[in-house]
Short mmCIF file of the C-alpha atoms (twelve columns), coordinates in Angstrom:
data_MODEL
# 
_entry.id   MODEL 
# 
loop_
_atom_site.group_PDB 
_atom_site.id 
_atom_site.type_symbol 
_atom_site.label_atom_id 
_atom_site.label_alt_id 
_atom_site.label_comp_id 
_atom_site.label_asym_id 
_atom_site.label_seq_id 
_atom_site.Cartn_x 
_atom_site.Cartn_y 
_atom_site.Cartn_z 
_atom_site.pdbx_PDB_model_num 
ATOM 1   C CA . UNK A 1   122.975 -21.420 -10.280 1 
ATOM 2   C CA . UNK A 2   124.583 -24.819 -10.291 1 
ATOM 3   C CA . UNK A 3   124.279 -24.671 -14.056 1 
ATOM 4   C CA . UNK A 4   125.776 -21.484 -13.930 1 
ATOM 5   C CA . UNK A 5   128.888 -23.053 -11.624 1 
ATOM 6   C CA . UNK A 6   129.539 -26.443 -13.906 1 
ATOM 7   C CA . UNK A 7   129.485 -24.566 -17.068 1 
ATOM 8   C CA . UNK A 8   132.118 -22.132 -15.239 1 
ATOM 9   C CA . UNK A 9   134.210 -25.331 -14.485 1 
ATOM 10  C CA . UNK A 10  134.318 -27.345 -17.526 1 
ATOM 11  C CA . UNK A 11  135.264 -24.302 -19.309 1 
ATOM 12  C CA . UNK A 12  138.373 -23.032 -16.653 1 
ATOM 13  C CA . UNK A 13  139.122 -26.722 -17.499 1 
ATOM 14  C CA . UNK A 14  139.116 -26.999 -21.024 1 
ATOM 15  C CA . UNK A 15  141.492 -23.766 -20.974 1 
ATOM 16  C CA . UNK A 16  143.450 -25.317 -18.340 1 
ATOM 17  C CA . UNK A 17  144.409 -27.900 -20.645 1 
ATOM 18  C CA . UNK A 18  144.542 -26.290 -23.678 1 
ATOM 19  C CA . UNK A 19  147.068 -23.862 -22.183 1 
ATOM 20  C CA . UNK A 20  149.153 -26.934 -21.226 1 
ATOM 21  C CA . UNK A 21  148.887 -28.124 -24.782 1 
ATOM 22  C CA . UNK A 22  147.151 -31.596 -24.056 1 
ATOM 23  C CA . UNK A 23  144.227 -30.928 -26.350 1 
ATOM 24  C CA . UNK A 24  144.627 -32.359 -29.861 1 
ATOM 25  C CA . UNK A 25  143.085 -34.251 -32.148 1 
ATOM 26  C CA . UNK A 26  143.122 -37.918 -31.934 1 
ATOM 27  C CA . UNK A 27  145.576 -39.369 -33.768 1 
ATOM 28  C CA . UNK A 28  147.250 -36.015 -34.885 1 
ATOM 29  C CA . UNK A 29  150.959 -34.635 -34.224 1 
ATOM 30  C CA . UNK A 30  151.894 -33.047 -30.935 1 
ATOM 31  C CA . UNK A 31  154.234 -30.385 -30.436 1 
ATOM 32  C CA . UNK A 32  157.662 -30.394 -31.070 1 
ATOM 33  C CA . UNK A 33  160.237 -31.079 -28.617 1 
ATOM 34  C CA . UNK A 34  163.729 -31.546 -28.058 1 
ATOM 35  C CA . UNK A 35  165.274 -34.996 -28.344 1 
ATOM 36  C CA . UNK A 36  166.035 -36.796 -25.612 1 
ATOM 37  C CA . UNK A 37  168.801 -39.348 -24.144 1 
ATOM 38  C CA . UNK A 38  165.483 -41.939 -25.081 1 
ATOM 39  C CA . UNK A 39  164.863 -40.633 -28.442 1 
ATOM 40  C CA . UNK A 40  168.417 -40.717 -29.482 1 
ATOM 41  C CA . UNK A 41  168.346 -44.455 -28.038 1 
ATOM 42  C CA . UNK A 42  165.563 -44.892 -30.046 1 
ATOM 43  C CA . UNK A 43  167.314 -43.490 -33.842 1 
ATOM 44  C CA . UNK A 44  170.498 -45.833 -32.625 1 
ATOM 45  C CA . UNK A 45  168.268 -48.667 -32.352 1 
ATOM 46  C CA . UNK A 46  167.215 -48.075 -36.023 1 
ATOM 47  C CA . UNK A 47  170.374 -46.767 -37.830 1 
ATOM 48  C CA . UNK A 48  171.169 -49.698 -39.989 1 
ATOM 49  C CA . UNK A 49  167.429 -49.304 -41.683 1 
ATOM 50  C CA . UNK A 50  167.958 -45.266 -41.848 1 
ATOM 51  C CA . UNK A 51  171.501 -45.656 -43.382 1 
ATOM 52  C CA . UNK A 52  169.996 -48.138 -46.155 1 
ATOM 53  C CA . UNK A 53  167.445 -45.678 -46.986 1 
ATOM 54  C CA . UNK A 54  170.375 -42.754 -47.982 1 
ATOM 55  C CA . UNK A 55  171.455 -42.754 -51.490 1 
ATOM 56  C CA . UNK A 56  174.351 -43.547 -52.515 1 
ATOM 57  C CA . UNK A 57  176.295 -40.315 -52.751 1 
ATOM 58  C CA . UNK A 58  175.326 -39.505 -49.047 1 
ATOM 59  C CA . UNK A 59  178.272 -40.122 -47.019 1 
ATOM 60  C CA . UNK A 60  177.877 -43.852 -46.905 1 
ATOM 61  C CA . UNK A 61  180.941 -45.103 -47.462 1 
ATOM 62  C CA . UNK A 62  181.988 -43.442 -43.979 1 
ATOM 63  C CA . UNK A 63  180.959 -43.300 -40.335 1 
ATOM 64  C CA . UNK A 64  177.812 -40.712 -40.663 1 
ATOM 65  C CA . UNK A 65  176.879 -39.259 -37.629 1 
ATOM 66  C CA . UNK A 66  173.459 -39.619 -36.242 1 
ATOM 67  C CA . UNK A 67  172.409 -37.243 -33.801 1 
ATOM 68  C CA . UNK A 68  169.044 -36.931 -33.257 1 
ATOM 69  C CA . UNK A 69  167.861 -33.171 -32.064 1 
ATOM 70  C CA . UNK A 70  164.131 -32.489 -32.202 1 
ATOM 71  C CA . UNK A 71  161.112 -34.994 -32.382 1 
ATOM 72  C CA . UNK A 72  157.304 -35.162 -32.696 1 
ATOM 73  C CA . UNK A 73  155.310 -38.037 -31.563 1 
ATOM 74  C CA . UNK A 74  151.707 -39.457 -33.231 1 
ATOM 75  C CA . UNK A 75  149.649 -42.137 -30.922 1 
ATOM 76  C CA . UNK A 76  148.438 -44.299 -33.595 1 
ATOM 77  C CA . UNK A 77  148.298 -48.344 -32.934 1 
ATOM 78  C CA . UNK A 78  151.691 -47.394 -31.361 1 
ATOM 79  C CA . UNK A 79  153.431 -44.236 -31.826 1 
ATOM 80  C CA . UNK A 80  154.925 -42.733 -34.574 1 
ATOM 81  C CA . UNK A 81  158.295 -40.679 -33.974 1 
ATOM 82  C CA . UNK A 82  159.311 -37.568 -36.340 1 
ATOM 83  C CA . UNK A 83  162.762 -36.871 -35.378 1 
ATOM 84  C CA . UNK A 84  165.247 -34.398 -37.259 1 
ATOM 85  C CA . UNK A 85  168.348 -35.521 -37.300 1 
ATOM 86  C CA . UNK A 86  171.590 -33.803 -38.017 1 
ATOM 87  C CA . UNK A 87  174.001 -36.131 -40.048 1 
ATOM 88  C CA . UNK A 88  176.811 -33.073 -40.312 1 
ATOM 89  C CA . UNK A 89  177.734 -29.700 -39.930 1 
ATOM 90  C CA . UNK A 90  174.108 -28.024 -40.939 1 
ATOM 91  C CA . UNK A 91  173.195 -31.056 -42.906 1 
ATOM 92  C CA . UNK A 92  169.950 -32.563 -41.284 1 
ATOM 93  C CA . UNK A 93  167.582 -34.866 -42.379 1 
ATOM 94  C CA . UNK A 94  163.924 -36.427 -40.958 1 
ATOM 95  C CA . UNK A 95  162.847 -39.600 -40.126 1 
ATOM 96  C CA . UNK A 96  160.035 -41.474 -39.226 1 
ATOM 97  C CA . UNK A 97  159.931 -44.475 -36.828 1 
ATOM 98  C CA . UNK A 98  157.172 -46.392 -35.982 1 
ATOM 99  C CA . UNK A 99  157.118 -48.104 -32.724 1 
ATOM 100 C CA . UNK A 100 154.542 -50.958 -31.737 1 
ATOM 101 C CA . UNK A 101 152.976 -51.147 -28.509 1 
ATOM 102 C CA . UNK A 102 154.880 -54.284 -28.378 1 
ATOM 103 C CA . UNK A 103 158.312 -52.326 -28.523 1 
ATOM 104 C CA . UNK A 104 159.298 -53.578 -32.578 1 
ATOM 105 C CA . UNK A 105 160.411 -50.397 -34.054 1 
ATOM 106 C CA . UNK A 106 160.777 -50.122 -37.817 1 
ATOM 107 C CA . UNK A 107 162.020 -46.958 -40.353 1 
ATOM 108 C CA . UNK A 108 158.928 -45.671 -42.205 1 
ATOM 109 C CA . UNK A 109 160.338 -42.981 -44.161 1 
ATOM 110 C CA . UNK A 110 163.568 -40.500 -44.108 1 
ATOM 111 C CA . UNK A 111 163.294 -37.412 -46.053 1 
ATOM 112 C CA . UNK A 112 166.881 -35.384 -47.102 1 
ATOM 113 C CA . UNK A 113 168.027 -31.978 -47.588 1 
ATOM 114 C CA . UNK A 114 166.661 -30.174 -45.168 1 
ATOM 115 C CA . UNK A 115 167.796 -27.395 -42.755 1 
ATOM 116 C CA . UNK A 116 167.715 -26.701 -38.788 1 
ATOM 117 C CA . UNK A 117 164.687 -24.633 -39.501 1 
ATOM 118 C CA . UNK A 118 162.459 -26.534 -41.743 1 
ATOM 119 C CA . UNK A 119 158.753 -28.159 -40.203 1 
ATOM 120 C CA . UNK A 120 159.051 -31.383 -38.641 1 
ATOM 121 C CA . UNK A 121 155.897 -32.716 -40.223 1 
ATOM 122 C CA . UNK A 122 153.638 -35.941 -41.572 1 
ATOM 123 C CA . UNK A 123 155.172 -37.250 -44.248 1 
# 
């Protein structure tokens, strides 16, 4: 019977949890969310290394907006952020910024030409 009760528990737990989207694997990508007031912090922090990554032809002889609308986040030996960012009407692009536990953040990798709809993903 007590069997019976603790296997009863541990699984109302593990769907508990699941249903609240805290299970994944370790070291993988959560879910996306929208950017926050932190997360846009976090790109304006950065923009000088993001803005050297553009080509040349990519609006960088002008102020290029930054606005940062949807993230992911990786726990790795400090976090990784996947953030889409719009630089202009329907013009967005992604970025990747690593963070350190010890709060250095550094531009890992931007990808271009993509839309409001594509993936947020690894890269």
């Amino acid at each position: 019977m007590a069997y019976r009760a603790t296997v009863t528990f541990i699984l109302a737990c593990i769907a508990f949890v699941s249903v609240n989207g805290a299970i994944r694997r370790v070291g993988g990508i959560g879910g996306t969310k929208l950017a926050t007031p932190e997360i846009q912090q976090l790109v304006d922090s950065v923009r000088w290394q993001i803005l050297i990554r553009l080509p040349l032809g990519y609006n960088r002889g002008q102020y290029l907006p930054l606005i940062a609308r949807a993230y992911k986040e990786q726990v790795v030996s400090g976090k990784n952020y996947f953030i889409k960012i719009q630089t202009g009407p329907m013009r967005f692009i992604h970025v990747r910024i690593y963070r350190k536990w010890n709060g250095l953040t550094s531009v890992h990798g931007v990808q271009l030409q993509k839309s409001l709809w594509d993936p947020t993903e690894y890269f």
